[in-house]
C-alpha positions in Angstrom: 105.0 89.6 56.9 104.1 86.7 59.3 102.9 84.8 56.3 105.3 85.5 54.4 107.7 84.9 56.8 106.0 81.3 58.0 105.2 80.2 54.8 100.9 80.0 55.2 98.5 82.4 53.9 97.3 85.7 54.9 94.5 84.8 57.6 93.1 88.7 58.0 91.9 89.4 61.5 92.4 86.3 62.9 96.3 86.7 63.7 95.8 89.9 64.9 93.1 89.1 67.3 95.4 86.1 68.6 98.3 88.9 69.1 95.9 91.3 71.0 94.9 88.6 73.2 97.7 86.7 74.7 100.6 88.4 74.1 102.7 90.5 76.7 103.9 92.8 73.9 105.6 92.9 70.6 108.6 94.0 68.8 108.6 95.5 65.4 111.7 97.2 63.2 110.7 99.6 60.4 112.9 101.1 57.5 113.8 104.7 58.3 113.0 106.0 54.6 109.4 104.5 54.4 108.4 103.1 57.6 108.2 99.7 56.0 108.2 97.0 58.0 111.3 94.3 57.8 110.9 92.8 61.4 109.0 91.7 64.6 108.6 89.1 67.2 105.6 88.3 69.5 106.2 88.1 73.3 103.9 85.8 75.0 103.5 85.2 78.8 102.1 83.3 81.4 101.0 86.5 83.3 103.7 85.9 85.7 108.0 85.2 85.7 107.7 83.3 82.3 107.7 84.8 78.6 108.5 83.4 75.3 109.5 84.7 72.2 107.0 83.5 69.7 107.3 84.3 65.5 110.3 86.0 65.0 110.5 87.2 61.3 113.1 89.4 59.5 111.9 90.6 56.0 113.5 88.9 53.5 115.8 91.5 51.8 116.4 93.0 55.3 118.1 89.4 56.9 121.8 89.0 57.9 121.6 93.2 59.6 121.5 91.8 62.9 117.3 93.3 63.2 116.8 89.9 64.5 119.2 90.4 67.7 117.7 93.9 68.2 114.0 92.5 68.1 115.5 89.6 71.2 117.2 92.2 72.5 114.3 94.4 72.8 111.6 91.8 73.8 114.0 91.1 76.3 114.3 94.4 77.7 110.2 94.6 77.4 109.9 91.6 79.4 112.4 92.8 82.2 110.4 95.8 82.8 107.4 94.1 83.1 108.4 91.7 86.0 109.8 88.4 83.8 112.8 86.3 85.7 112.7 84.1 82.0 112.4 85.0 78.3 112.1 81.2 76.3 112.4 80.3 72.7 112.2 77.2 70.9 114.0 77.3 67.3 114.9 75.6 64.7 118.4 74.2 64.5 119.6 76.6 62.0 118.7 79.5 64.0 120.8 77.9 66.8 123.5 80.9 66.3 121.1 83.7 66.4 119.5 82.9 69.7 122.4 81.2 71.1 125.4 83.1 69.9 124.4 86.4 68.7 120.8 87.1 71.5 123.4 85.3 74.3 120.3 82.5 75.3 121.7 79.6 76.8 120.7 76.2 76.0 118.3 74.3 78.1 116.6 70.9 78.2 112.9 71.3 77.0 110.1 68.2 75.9 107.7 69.1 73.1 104.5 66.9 71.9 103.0 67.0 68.7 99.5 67.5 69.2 
C-alpha cells in the first residue's frame, strides 16, 4: 500500500524494519468483509512531547470515506495516551482540508531543507 500509495516500488523488509524501529505506533483501517487493508499512517516520535504523522495513505478505491480523519484521529488519540503535548504533519497543499479542516490541526510556521 505504501508504494502504491507514494508512488516507488515495493522495497520488502526494508520499510518494515524502518516502521519497527522509530515509530511510536501506527494506524491501520481494514475492510470489514475481507480484512483488506484500505488505510494507515505511521506515528513517529522523538521519545518525548513531540510526534508526527508520517505516510498517511487511503487505498485508492476506499478515498473520499473520511478513513483518513479516523487514522489522525486515532494516531492522535495513540499519541495522547502515550504522554505527547504535539502531534505534527507536514502535507502537501492539496491535503490542506484534510489536516486542517476535517483532522482540526491548526496551521503553524515550519522551515524545511532539502537535503
Amino acid at each position: 500500500m505504501h508504494a502504491e500509495g507514494f508512488g516507488h516500488p515495493v522495497q520488502p523488509g526494508r520499510w518494515l524494519a524502518r516502521l519497527e524501529r522509530h515509530s511510536l505506533g501506527w494506524v491501520t483501517a481494514r475492510r470489514a468483509a475481507d480484512g483488506t487493508l484500505v488505510g494507515f499512517v505511521n506515528v513517529a516520535w522523538d521519545g518525548g512531547a513531540h510526534a508526527f504523522l508520517l505516510d498517511t495513505v487511503v487505498a485508492p478505491d476506499a478515498r473520499r470515506l473520511g478513513i483518513a480523519t479516523r487514522l489522525v484521529a486515532e494516531a492522535a488519540d495513540g499519541a495522547r495516551a502515550a504522554g505527547c503535548a504535539w502531534l505534527h504533519v507536514d502535507f502537501e497543499p492539496h491535503l490542506r482540508p484534510l489536516y486542517l479542516d476535517s483532522c482540526g490541526l491548526r496551521p503553524t510556521d515550519a522551515g524545511l531543507s532539502a537535503l
